[in-house]
Steps between C-alpha positions, in 0.01 A plus 500: 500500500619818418163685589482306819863644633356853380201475706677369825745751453221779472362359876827566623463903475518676780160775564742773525704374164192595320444658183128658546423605838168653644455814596290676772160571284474867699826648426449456130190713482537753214195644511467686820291807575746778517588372118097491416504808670757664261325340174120641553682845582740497163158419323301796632798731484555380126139525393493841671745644290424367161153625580616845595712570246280339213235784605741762408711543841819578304394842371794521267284341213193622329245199448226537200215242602321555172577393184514828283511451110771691311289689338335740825832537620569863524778707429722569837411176664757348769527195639780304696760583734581822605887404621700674215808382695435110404343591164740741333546426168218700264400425177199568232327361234234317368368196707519179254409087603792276495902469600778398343585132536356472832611836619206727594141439458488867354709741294478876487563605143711793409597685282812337302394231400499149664867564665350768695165277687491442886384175591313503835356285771329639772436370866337779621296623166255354288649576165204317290248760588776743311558323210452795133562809759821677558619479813823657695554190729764512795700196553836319643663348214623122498714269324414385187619254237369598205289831565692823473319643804303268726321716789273381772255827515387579845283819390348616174355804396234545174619770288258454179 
């Protein structure tokens, strides 16, 4: 009984009383061309770019493609950064594996004792080929919670 008044009651609706109405199937097109158009080109541009600057269109940063071991690196060697006005901060020591609870992958021991040790990260440097020489390594110093200095070198230079 009760369904039966629900169901007459439902015929009663008016079309324009309705709760879902159809739409026009050609003004709901999302995917025209102009918006295709605008995809492929973001692709190509975005590609473009990544390839130019992977192949060293920067210029600010030196890029070693072979892997040198630690011991045939000479005395004098650069590499990194040249921009002295991001990496500022200077420091020297000897180039040892391992932070300081999480801080640094690397730590530049000094002399002083353990109070006295840099612990570095670089994005621009790969430290590992350095580890056992002394290095003067230029850097922009970051916040650290348990490191006394915490330095993200940008450029590093061999000096034994």
């Amino acid at each position: 009984m009760w369904f039966t008044r629900c169901y007459t009651s439902m015929e009663k609706l008016d079309n324009d009383k309705a709760l879902v109405k159809n739409f026009d199937s050609s003004s709901s097109v999302f995917f025209t061309t102009k918006l295709i158009v605008i995809i492929i080109a973001a692709l190509i541009l975005g590609a473009g770019t990544g390839y130019y600057f992977n192949q060293g269109g920067i210029g600010a940063v030196s890029k070693v493609t072979n892997s040198i071991k630690s011991s045939t690196i000479p005395k004098g060697t650069t590499e990194g950064s040249s921009d002295t006005s991001v990496f500022k901060d200077i420091a020297e020591g000897k180039l040892k594996e391992g932070g300081i609870e999480g801080e640094g992958a690397y730590h530049l021991v000094r002399s002083g004792g353990d109070s006295q040790n840099v612990y570095i990260t670089s994005s621009t440097v790969d430290l590992g080929k350095y580890v056992g020489k002394k290095l003067k390594v230029w850097g922009q110093t970051q916040k650290a919670q348990h490191a006394g200095w915490l330095m993200d070198v940008g450029r590093i230079e061999v000096l034994e």
